[in-house]
C-alpha positions as CSV (number, residue, x, y, z in Angstrom):
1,X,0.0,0.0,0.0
2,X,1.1,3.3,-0.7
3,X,2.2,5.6,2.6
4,X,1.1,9.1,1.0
5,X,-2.2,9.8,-0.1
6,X,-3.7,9.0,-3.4
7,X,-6.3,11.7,-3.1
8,X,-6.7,13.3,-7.0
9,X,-4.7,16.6,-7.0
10,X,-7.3,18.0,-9.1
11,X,-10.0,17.8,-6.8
12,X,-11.4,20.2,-4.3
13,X,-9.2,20.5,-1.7
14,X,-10.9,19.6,2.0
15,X,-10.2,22.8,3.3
16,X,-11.5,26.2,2.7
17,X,-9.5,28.9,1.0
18,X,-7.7,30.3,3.2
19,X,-4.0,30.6,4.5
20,X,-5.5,31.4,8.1
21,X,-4.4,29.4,11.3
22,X,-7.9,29.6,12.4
23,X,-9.2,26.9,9.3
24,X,-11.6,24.3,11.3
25,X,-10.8,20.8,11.4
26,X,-12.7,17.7,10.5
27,X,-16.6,17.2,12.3
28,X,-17.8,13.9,14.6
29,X,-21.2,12.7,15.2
30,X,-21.9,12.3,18.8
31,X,-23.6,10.5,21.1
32,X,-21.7,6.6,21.0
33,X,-19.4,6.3,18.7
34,X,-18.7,3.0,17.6
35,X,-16.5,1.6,14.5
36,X,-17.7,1.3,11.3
37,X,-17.0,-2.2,10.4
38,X,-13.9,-1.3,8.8
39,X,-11.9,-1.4,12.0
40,X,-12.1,2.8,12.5
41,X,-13.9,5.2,14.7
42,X,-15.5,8.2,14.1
43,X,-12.9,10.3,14.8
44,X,-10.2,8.4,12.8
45,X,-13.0,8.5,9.9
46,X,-13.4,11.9,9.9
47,X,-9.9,13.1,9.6
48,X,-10.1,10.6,6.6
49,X,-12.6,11.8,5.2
50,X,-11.0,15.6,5.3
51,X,-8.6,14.2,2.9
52,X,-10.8,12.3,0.8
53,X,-10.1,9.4,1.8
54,X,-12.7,8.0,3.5
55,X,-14.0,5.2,1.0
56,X,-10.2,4.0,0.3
57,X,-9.6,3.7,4.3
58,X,-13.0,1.7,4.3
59,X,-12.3,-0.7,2.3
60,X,-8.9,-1.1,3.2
61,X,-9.3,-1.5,7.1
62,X,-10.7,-5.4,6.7
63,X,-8.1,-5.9,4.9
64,X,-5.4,-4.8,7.8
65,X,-7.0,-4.4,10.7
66,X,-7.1,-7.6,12.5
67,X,-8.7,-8.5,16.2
68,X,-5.8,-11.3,16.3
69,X,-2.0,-11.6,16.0
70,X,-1.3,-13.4,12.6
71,X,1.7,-15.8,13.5
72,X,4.7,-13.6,12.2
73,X,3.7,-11.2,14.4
74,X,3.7,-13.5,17.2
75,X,6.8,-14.0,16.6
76,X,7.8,-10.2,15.9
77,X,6.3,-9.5,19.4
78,X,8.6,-12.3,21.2
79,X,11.3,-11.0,19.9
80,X,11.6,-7.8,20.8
81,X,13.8,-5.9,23.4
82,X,11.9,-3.7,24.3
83,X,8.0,-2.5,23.4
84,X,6.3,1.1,23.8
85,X,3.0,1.2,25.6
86,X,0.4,3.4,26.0
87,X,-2.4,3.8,28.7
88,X,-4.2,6.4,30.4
89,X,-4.9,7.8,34.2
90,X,-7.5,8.2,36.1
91,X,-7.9,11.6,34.7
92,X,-8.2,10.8,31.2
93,X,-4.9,12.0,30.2
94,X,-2.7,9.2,27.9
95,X,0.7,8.4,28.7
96,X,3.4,6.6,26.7
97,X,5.8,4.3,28.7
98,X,8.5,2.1,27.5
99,X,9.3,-1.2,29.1
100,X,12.0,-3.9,27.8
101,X,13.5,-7.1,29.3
102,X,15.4,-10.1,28.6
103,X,14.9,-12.7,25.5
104,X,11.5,-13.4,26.0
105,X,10.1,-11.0,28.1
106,X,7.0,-10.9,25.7
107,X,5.2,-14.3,25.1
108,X,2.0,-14.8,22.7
109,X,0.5,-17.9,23.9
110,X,-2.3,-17.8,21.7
111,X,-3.6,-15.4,18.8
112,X,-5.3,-13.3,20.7
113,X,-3.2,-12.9,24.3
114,X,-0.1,-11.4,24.6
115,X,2.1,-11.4,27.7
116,X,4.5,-9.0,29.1
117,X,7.0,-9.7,32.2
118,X,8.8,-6.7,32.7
119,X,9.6,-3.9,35.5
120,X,8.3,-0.8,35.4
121,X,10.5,1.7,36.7
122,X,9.4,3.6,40.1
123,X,8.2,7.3,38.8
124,X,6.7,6.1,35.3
125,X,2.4,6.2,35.9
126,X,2.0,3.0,34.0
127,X,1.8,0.7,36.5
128,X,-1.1,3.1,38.1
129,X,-3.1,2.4,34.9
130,X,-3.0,-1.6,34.7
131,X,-6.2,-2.9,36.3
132,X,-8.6,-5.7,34.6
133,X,-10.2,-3.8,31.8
134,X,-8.3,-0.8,31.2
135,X,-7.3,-0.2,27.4
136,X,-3.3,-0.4,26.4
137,X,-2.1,0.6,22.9
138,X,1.3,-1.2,21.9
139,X,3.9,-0.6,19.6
140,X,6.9,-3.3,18.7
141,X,9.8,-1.4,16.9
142,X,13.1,-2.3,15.2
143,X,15.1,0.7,14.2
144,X,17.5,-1.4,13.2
145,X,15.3,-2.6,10.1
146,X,12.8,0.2,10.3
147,X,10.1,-2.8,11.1
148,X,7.0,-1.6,13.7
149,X,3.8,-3.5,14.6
150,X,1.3,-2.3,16.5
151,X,-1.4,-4.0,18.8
152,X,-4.4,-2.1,20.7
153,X,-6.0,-4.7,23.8
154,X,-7.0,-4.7,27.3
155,X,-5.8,-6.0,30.3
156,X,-7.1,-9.3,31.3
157,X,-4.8,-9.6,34.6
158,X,-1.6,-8.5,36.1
159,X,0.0,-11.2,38.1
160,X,3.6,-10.7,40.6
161,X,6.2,-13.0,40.7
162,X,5.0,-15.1,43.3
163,X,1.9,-15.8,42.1
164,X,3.3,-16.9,38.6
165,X,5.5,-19.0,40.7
166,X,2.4,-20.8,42.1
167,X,0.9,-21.5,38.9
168,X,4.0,-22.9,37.7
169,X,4.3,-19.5,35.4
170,X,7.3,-17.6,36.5
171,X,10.7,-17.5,34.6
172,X,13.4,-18.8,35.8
173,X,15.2,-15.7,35.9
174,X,12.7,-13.1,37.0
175,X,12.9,-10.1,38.6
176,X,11.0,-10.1,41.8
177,X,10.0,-6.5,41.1
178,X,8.2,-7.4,37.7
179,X,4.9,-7.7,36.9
180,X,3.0,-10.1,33.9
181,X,0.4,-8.3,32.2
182,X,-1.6,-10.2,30.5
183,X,-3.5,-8.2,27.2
184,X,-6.3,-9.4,25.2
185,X,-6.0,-8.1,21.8
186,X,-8.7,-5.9,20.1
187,X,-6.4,-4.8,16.8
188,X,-2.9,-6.1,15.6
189,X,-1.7,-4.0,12.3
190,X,1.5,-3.2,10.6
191,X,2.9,0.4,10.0
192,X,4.7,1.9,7.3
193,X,8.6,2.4,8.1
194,X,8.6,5.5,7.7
195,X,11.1,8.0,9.6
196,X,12.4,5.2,12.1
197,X,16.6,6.1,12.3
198,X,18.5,2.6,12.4
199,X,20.0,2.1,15.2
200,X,21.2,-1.0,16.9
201,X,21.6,-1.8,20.2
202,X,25.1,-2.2,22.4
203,X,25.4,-6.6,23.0
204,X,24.5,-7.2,26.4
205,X,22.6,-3.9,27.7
206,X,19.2,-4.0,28.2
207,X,16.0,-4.3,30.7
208,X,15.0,-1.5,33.1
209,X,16.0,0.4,36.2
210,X,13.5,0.1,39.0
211,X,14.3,2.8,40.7
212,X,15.8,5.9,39.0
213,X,16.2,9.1,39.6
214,X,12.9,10.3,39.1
215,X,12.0,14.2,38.7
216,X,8.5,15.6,38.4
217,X,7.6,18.9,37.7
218,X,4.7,20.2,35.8
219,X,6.8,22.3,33.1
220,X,10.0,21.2,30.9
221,X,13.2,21.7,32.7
222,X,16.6,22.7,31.3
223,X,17.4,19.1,30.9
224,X,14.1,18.3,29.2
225,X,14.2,21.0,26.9
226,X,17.5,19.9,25.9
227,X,16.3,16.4,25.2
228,X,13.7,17.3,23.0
229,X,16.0,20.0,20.8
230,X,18.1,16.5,20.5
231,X,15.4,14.2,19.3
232,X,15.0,12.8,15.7
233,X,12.6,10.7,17.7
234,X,9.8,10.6,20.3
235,X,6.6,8.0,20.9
236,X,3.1,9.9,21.3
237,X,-0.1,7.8,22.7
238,X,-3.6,9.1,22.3
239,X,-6.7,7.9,22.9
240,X,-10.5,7.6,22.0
241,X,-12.6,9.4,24.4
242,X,-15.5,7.7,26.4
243,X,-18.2,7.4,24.3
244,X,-16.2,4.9,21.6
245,X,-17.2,1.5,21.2
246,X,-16.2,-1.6,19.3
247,X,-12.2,-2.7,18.4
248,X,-11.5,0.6,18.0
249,X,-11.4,2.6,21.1
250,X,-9.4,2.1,23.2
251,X,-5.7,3.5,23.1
252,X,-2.5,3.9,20.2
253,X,0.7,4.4,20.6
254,X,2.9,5.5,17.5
255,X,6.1,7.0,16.8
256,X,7.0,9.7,15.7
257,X,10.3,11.1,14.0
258,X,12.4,13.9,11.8
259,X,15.3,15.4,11.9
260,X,17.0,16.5,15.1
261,X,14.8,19.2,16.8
262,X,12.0,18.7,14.5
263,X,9.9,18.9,17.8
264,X,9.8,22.7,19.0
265,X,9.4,24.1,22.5
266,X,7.9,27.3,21.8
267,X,8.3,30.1,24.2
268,X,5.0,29.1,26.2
269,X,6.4,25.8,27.2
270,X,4.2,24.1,24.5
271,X,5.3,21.1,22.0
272,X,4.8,21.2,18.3
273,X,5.1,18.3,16.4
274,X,5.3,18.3,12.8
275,X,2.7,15.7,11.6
276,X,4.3,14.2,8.0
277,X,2.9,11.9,5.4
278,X,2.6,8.1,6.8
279,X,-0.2,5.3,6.3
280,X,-2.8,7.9,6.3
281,X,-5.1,5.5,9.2
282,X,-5.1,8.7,11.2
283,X,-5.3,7.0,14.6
284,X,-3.1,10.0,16.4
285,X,-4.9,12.5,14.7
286,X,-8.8,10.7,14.8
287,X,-8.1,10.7,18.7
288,X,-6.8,13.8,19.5
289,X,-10.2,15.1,17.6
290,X,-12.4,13.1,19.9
291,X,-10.3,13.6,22.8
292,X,-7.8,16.7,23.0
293,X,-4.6,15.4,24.9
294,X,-1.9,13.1,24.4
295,X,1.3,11.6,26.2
296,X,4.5,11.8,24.6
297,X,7.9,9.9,25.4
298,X,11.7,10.9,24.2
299,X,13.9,8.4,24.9
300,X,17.6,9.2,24.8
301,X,19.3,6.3,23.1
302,X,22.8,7.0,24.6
303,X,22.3,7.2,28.5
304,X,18.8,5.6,28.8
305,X,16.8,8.6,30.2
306,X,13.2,8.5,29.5
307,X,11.1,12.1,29.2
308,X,7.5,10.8,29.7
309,X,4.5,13.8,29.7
310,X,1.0,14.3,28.9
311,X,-1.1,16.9,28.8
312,X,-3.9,19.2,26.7
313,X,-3.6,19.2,22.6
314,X,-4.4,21.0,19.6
315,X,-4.1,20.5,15.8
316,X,-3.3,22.6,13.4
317,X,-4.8,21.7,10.7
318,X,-2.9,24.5,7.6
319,X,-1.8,27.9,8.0
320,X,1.3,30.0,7.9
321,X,3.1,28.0,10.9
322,X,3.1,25.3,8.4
323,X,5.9,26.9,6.8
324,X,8.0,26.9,9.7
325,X,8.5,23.2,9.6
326,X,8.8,21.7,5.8
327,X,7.1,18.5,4.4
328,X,4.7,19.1,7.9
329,X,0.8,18.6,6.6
330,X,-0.2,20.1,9.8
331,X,0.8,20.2,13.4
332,X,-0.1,19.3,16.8
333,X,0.6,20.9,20.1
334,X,0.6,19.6,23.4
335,X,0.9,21.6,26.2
336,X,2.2,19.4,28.8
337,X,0.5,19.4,32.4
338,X,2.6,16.8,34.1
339,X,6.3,15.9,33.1
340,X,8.3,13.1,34.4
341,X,12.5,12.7,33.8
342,X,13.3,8.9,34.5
343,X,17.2,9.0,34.6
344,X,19.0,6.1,33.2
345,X,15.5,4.0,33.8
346,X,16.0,2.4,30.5
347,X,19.6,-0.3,30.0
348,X,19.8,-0.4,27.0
349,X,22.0,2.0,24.4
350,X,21.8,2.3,21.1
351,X,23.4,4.1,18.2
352,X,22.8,4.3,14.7
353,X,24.0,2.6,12.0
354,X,24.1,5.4,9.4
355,X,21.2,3.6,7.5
356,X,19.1,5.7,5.4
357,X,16.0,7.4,7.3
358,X,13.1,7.0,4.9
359,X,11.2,9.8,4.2
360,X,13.9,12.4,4.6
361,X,15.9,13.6,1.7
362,X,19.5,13.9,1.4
363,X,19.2,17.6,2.1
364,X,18.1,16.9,5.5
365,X,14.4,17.6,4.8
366,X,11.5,15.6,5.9
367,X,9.0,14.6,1.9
């Protein structure tokens, strides 16, 4: 499938004529919103259908999105080092966390259950979130071949140590801090590999910290600003507000990436984020219209720090800001509320391996 649009250049463009920021973005029906058949919600249809591309996404979402884990993605899951995840708190903001652990730490017993045995470092708000029920958005990356998979489920239990010891369950080498959660899978689907740096990871290094040096604040300190002007990449989870039904609600988590400092702080303490051509799903952007906030993650790949904050969002849909960011299609904002530095709460380090970054040019610039 093609990651840009196919949307005729000679028709009507979805938006109005106008060069103004204050253009309106797509509309939602209310009342409950459930998916379509085709594996979207309203919101994610909408933003779709701004861009004329509702009837291609609907026809295409049976094809892709699946309520089970197809066997190579079983094994793509199990194989990973680490995993993003995404969840939300008790006051409806999303957070994305990232957990990782040794060979194995991720087990798909069957097509529709996937199992993670990981810590989760002291300071990070996921392990808050995981109660019988709640909604998790996953994403399995490989920077080194640019391969991502993502799965959207629930939590159908959370089990210590000693009590996967009792059932006979419990690794041989676990750590006695860890937890297995246990997801039940509402959508498993590929993403393009777009933007993803290679990177691969130092032999040997790997896991988490469980307890870091942990500062909260609720604004970006010197150090935080710092790692976001470093970032060519970051992880942002959303989520469908309440009134979503069907495989559909429920959370994402996706990543995001540029070139260094294509994230901005502006002078208010707000995050832009350029939004670029990719699969053209919308599942960022169809949640953010249903429900305005969003959680985003920078890891830095050389010491292990983790940046983790959530807070209020807005799109921008065109306008002259546009400009300040090339090959952007719009932007998004987030304004954080909370903001968490995990130091060194991540093992592993990675650097890259010089491999090309798809979707930037050779001059450097995002197309």
């Amino acid at each position: 499938m093609s990651e840009r649009s196919e949307q005729n250049p000679s028709s009507p463009s979805p938006f109005p004529e106008t060069e103004g920021p204050e253009t309106e973005g797509p509309e939602t029906e209310g009342g409950v919103i459930a998916d379509d058949g085709a594996g979207f919600h309203a919101g994610e249809r909408a933003v779709q259908d701004l861009y004329g591309l509702g009837a291609r996404m609907a026809a295409i979402g049976p094809q892709v999105l699946r309520d089970h884990m197809p066997d190579q993605h079983r094994l793509f899951f199990m194989a990973l080092p680490f995993v993003l995840v995404g969840s939300v708190d008790a006051g409806g903001l999303p957070w994305a966390s990232l957990l990782a652990g040794p060979a194995g730490f991720i087990q798909a017993p069957d097509p529709r259950v996937l199992s993670i045995t990981a810590t989760i470092p002291a300071g990070d708000p996921l392990a808050d979130h995981l109660v019988p029920g709640a909604a998790l958005g996953l994403l399995g990356i490989v920077p080194e071949t640019r391969r991502r998979n993502r799965l959207n489920g629930r939590v159908l239990r959370v089990r210590s140590p000693a009590e996967m010891d009792a059932e006979g369950a419990a690794p041989a080498a676990i750590d006695p801090a860890a937890l297995c959660i246990d997801i039940l899978v509402d959508q498993c689907f590929g993403n393009c590999p777009r933007f993803i740096r290679p990177r691969v990871a130092a032999p040997g290094r790997g896991g988490m910290t469980q307890t870091p040096p942990v500062t909260m604040a609720d604004r970006l300190s010197p150090a935080a600003l710092e790692m976001i002007a470093a970032a060519d990449t970051l992880f942002v989870a959303s989520a469908a507000d309440s009134r979503a039904s069907g495989r559909a609600a429920g959370v994402d988590v996706s990543h995001r990436g540029g070139p260094r400092g294509f994230a901005v702080v502006e002078a208010d303490g707000a995050i832009t984020v350029p939004d670029y051509a990719g699969n053209r799903y919308f599942n960022t952007l169809g949640n953010m219209v249903l429900r305005p906030a969003a959680g985003i993650l920078v890891p830095d790949f050389l010491t292990g720090d983790l940046l983790s904050l959530s807070g209020d969002v807005e799109i921008i849909w065109q306008g002259p800001e546009l400009r300040r960011h090339p090959g952007a299609e719009r932007l998004w904002r987030l304004r954080p509320r909370r903001v968490i530095h995990m130091a060194g709460a991540w093992g592993a380090r990675l650097r890259e391996t010089g491999g090309r970054v798809m979707g930037i040019g050779v001059d450097g610039v995002p197309a």
